[in-house]
C-alpha positions as CSV (number, residue, x, y, z in Angstrom):
1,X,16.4,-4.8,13.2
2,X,18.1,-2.1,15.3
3,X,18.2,1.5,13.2
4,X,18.6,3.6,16.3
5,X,21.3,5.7,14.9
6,X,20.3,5.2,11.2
7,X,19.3,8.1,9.2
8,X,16.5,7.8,7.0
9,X,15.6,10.2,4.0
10,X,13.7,10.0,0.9
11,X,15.5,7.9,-2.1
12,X,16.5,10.4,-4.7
13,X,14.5,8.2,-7.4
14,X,11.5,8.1,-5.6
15,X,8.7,9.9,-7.6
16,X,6.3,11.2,-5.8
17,X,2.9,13.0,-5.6
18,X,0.5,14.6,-2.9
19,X,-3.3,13.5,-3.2
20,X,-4.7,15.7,-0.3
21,X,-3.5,14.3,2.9
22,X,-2.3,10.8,0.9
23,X,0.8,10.6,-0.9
24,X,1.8,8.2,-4.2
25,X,5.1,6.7,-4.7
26,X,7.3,4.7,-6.9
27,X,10.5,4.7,-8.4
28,X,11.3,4.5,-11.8
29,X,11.9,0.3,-12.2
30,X,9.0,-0.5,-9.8
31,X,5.6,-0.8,-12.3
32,X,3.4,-0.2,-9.1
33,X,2.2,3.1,-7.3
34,X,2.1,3.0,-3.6
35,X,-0.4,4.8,-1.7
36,X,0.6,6.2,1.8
37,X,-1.8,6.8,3.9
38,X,-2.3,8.6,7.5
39,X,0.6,7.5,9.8
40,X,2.5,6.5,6.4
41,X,1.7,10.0,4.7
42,X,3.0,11.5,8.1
43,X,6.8,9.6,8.1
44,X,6.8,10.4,4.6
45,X,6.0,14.3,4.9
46,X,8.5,14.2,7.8
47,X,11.5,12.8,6.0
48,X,11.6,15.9,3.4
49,X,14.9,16.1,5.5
50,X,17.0,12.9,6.5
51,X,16.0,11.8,10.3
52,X,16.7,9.2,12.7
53,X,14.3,7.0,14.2
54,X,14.7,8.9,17.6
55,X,14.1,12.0,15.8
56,X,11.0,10.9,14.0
57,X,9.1,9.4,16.9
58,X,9.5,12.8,18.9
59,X,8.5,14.9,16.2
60,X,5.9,12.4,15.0
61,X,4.9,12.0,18.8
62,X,4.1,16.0,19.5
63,X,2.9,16.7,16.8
64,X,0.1,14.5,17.4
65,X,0.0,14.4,21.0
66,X,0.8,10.8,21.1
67,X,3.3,9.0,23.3
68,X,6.4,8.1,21.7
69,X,6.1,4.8,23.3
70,X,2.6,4.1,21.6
71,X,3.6,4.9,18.2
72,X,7.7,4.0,18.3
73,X,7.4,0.2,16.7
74,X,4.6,1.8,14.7
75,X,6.8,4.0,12.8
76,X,9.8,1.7,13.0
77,X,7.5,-0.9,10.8
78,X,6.7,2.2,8.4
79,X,10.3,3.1,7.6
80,X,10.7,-0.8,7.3
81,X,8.3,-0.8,4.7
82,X,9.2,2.1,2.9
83,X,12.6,0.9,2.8
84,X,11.7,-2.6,1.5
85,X,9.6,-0.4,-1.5
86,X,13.1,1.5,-2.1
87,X,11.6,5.1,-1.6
88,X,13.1,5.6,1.8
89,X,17.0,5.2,2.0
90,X,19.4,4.3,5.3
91,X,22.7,5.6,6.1
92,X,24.9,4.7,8.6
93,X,22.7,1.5,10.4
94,X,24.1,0.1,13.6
95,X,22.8,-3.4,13.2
């Protein structure tokens, strides 16, 4: 799954609360509350504004001086997730 030029942003029925560096989510017809944890709570704090794929592995990537190419299919699989848990929404997918 290509979402190169996809923009990915927070699901405005996501609910969700900070635990210290974790974060809990869910929407309102899902009865379970998903922790997000390290890398996770990192996508998540980063999409408080919608963001490409591009976009988040170079912010991701310097702000934890990590190479974008060791952590690229890392956060691809996050937003993935997050998408499949309806908390994280696409626009405008190429593929």
């Amino acid at each position: 799954m290509d979402h190169r030029s996809a923009r990915f942003g927070r699901s405005r029925r996501v609910l969700s609360r900070s635990v210290g560096a974790d974060v809990l989510v869910t929407t309102p017809d899902d009865p379970n509350v998903h922790e997000l944890l390290g890398g996770a709570a990192a996508v998540w704090a980063d999409l408080e504004a919608p963001r490409t794929l591009p976009e988040l592995v170079d912010r991701l990537s310097g702000a934890h001086a990590v190479a974008a190419g060791q952590i690229e299919g890392q956060i691809q699989a996050c937003l993935e997730d997050l998408v499949a848990l309806g908390v994280v929404e696409v626009e405008g997918s190429d593929g």
